[in-house]
MARMI-877932 format. One record per residue (C-alpha): residue number from 0; residue in three letters; x negated, y negated, z negated. Coordinates in steps of 0.5 Angstrom, whole numbers, always signed. Layout:
REM MARMI-877932
   k   r    px    py    pz
 NUM ALA     X     Y     Z
...
***
This chain:
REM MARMI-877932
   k   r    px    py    pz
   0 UNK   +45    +4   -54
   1 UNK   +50   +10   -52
   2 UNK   +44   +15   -51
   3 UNK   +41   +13   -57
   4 UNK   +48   +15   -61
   5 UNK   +49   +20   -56
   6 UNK   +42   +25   -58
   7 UNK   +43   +26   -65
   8 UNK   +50   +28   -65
   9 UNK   +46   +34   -60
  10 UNK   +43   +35   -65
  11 UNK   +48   +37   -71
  12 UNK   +52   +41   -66
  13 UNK   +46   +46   -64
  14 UNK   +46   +45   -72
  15 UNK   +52   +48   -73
  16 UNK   +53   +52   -67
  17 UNK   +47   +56   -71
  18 UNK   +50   +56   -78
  19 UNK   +56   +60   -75
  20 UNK   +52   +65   -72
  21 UNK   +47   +66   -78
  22 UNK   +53   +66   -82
  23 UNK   +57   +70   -78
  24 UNK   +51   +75   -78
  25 UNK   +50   +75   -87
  26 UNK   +59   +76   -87
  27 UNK   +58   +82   -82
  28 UNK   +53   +85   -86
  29 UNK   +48   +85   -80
  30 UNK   +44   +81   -84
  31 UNK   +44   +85   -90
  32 UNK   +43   +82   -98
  33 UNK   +36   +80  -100
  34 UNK   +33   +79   -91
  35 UNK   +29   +74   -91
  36 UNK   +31   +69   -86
  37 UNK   +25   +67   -82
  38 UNK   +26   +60   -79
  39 UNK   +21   +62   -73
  40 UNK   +24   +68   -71
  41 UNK   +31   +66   -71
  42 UNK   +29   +60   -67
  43 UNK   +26   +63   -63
  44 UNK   +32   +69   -61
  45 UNK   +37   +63   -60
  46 UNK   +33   +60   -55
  47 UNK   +32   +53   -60
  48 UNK   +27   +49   -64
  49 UNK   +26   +50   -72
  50 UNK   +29   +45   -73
  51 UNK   +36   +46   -72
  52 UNK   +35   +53   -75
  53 UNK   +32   +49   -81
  54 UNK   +39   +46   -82
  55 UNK   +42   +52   -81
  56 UNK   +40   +55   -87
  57 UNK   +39   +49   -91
  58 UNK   +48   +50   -90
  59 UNK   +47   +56   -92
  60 UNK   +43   +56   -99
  61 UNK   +49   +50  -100
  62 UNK   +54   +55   -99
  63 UNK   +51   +60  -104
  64 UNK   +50   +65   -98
  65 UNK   +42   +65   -98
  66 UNK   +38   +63  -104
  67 UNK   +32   +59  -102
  68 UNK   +25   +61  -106
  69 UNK   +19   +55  -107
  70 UNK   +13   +58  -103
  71 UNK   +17   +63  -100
  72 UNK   +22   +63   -95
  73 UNK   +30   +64   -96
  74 UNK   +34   +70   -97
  75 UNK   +41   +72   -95
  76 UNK   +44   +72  -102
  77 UNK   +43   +78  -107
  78 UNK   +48   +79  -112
  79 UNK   +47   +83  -119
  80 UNK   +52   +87  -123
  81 UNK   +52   +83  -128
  82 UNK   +52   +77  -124
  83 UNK   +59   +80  -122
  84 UNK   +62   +81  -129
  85 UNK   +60   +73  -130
  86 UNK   +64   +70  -125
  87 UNK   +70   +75  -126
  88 UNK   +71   +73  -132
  89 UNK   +70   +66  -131
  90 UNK   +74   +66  -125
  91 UNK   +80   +69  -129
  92 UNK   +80   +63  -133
  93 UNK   +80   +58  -128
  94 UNK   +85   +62  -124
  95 UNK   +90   +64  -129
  96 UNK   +90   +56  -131
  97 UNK   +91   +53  -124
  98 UNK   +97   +58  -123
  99 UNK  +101   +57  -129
 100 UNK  +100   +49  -128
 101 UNK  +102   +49  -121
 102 UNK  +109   +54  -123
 103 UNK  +110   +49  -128
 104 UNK  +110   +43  -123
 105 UNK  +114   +46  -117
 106 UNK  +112   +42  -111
 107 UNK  +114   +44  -104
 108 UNK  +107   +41  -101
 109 UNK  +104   +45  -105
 110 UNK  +107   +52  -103
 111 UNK  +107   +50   -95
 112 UNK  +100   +48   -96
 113 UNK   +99   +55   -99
 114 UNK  +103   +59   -94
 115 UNK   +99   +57   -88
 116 UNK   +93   +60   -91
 117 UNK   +97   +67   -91
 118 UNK   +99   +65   -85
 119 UNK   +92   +65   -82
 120 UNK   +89   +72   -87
 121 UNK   +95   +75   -83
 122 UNK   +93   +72   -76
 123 UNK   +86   +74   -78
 124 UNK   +88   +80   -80
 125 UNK   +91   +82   -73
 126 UNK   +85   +79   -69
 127 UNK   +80   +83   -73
 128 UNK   +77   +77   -76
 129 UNK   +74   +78   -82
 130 UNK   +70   +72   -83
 131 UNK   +76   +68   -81
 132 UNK   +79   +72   -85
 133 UNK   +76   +71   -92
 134 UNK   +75   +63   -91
 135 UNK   +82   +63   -91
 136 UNK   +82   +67   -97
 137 UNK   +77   +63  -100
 138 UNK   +81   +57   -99
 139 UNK   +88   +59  -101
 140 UNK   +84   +60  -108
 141 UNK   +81   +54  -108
 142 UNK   +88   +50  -106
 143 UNK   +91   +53  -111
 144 UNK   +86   +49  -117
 145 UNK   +86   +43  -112
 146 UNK   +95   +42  -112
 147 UNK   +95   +43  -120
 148 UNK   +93   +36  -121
 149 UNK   +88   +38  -126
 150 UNK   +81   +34  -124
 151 UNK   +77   +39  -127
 152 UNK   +79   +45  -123
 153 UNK   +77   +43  -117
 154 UNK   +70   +41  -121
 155 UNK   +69   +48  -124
 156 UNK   +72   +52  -117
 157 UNK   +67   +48  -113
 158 UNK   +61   +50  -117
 159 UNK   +64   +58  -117
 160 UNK   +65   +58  -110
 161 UNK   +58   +59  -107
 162 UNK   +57   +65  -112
 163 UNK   +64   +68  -109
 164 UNK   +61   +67  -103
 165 UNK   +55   +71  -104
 166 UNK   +59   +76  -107
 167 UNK   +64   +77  -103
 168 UNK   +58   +80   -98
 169 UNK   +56   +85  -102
 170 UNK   +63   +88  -103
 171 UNK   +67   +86   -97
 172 UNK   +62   +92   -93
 173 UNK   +66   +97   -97
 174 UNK   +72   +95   -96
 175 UNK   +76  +100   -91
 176 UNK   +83   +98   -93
 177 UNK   +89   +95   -90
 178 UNK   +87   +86   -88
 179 UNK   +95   +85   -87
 180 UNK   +96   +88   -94
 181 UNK   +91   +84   -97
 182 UNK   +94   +77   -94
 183 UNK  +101   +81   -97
 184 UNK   +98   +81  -103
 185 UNK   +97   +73  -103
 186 UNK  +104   +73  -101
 187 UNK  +106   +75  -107
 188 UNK  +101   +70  -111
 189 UNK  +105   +65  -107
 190 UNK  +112   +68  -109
 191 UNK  +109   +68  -116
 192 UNK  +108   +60  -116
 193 UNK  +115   +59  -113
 194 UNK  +118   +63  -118
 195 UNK  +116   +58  -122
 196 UNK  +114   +61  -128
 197 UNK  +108   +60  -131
 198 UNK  +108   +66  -135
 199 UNK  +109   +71  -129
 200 UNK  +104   +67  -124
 201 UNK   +98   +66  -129
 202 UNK   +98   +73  -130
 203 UNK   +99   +76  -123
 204 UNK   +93   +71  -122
 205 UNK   +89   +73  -127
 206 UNK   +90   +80  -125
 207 UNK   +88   +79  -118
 208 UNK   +81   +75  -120
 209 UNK   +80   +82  -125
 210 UNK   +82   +87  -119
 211 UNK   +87   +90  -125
 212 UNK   +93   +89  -120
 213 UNK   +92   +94  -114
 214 UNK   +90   +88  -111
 215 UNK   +83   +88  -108
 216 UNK   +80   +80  -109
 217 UNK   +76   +79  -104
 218 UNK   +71   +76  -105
***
């Protein structure tokens, strides 16, 4: 019985161990938007059957980084344009909304919890961690709907967040500016809430997700 529980576990470790590697590959641009991700090829430069790959990108399709076509194959995500302005304007709504609503609740769990993810852009920064870099970021948004107590913005952030993933890979690679910078920039996000004013905080969110602040979202 041990080994029978032991050898799927084996399993959904090489899994991950592959979804890290592609996705590392798609973040750093060295799988570029549009590569089809050949499952064979893959498992066969990783030294491991299809079957972990198959897994791997199935993670990834969840994820909104690869784009999975019927009769096909998969794709690294590829992100219009047009595209783009959508979830802007989209995200802008439901981050000014989240930011008023946690400036109008206080609550230092909530802060601290966003204060570790500074803490981890500015690490990241300093290490030359990109991809640590941008799920930090990512995640500091993402808490930001999460503590404002409305169910529904987490709901709408969940269903966002894949398309900021895709496009945080097309716009990230043109990104030659200071890391430790941007996770000031987030400071400032965090010193907006605690400032408890929504007004201030909805704002300097929303002028953050529009990237009419000085600030570069990145994703």
């Amino acid at each position: 019985m041990p080994d029978a529980i032991g050898q799927p576990l084996t399993r959904v470790l090489l899994s991950d161990q592959v979804y890290t590697r592609v996705r590392g590959l798609i973040i750093d641009g060295a799988l570029e938007p549009g590569a089809r991700l050949v499952e064979s090829e893959l498992a066969r430069q990783f030294g491991v059957s299809q079957a972990p790959v198959r897994e791997a990108v199935r993670r990834l399709v969840h994820e909104g980084l690869a784009d999975h076509v019927p009769r096909r194959g998969s794709f690294v995500a590829v992100v219009s344009q047009e595209d783009a302005h959508h979830a802007r304007a989209v995200r802008v709504a439901i981050e000014e909304l989240a930011a008023r609503t946690v400036a109008a609740q206080p609550s230092a769990e909530a802060f601290e919890a966003l204060a570790l993810q500074v803490d981890a852009m500015r690490q990241a920064a300093l290490q030359s961690d990109v991809g640590r870099f941008r799920d930090a970021d990512i995640t500091f948004h993402r808490t930001v709907c999460e503590v404002s107590g409305n169910p529904f913005l987490p709901k709408l952030w969940a269903v966002m967040e894949p398309n900021l993933r895709a496009l945080r890979v097309v716009s990230d690679p043109l990104f030659t500016g200071d890391w430790t910078a941007v996770a000031g920039d987030h400071a400032d996000l965090l010193a907006a809430l605690r400032s408890a004013d929504p007004n201030r905080a909805g704002s300097e969110f929303a002028a953050h997700a529009r990237g009419d602040d000085g600030m570069i979202p990145r994703h």
